[in-house]
C-alpha atoms as one frame of an Amber mdcrd trajectory, in Angstrom:
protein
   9.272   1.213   0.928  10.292   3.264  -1.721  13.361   5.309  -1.137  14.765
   8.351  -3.134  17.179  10.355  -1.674  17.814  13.793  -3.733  21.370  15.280
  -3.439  20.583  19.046  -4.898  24.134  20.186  -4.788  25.742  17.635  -6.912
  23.021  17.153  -8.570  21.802  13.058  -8.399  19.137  10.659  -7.341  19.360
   7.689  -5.366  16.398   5.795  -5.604  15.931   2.290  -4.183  13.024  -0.004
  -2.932   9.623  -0.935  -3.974   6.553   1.331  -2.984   4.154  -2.562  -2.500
   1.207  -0.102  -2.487  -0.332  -3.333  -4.771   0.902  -6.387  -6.385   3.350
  -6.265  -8.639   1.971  -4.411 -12.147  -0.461  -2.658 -10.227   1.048  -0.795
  -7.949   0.531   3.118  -8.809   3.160   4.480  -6.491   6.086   2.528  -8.413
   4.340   3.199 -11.821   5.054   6.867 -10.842   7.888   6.875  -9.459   8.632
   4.611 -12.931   7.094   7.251 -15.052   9.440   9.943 -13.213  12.770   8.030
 -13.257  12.519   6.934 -16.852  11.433  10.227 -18.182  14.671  11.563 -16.248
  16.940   9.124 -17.763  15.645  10.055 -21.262  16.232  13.652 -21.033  19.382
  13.351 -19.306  20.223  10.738 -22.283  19.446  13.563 -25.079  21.856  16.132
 -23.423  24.560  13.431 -23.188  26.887  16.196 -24.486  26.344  19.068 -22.080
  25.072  17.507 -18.896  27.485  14.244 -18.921  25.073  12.306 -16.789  25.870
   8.697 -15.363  23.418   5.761 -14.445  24.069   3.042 -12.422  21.250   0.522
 -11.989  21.437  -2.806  -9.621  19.278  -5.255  -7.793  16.649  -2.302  -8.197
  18.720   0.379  -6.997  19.408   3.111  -9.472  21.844   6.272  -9.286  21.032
   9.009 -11.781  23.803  11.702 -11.369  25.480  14.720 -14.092  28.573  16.091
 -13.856  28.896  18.587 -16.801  30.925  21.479 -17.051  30.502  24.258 -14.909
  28.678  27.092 -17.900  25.916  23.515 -17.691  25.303  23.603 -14.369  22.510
  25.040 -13.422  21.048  23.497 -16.435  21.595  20.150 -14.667  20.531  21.358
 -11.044  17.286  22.660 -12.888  16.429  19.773 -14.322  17.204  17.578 -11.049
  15.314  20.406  -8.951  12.233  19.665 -11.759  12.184  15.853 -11.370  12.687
  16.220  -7.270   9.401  17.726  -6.876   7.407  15.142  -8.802   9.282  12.683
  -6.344   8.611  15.034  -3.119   4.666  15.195  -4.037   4.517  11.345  -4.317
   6.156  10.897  -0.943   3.452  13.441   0.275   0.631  12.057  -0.587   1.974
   8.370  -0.332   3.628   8.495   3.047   3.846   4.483   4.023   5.194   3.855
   0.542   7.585   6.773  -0.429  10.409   8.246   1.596  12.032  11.265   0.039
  15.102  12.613   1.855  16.551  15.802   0.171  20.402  16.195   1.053  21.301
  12.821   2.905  24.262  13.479   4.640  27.020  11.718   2.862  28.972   8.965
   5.153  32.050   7.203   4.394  31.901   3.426   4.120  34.624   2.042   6.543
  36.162  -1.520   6.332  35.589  -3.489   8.184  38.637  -3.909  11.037  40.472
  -7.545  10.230  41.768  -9.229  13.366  44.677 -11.445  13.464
């Protein structure tokens, strides 16, 4: 399952997963969700200045977040807002391959508890 969590406040992406709606190169969900993500990144990449966005891919797990000044803003939560509903309409209509979660609560990792 793909997952993409959408924190609207801040504003980021989380997105993590695969879709397997089909094989590997064929699967439309991911391509989408591809098309999406990629298109975000090279936006947010153009506006490096104002919008002072941050990506963080791993092991298929990518964070997209901005953190610009505040007269940018709502330029960034715009764009975010933009991209979020292209992600919300393919969790709609592809249900047992896309989860969208809008506003996640945030938890704090804890250690683990080391006993002696």
């Amino acid at each position: 399952m793909l997952t993409i969590e959408y924190f609207s406040h801040l504003p980021a992406f989380s997105i993590s997963g695969h879709a397997k709606e089909a094989p590997r190169g064929a699967d439309i969900v991911c391509a989408g969700a591809s098309a999406l993500l990629f298109t975000l990144i090279a936006m947010l990449d153009g506006k490096e200045d104002d919008l002072c966005p941050e990506f963080f891919e791993h092991n298929d797990h990518y964070n997209i977040t901005c953190q610009p000044e505040l007269r940018y803003m709502s330029d960034a939560l715009g764009i975010f807002r933009d991209f979020a509903k292209g992600f919300e309409f393919l969790a709609r209509y592809y249900p047992d391959y896309v989860k969208f979660i809008k506003d996640p609560p945030l938890s704090a990792k804890k250690e683990p508890i080391e006993h002696e």
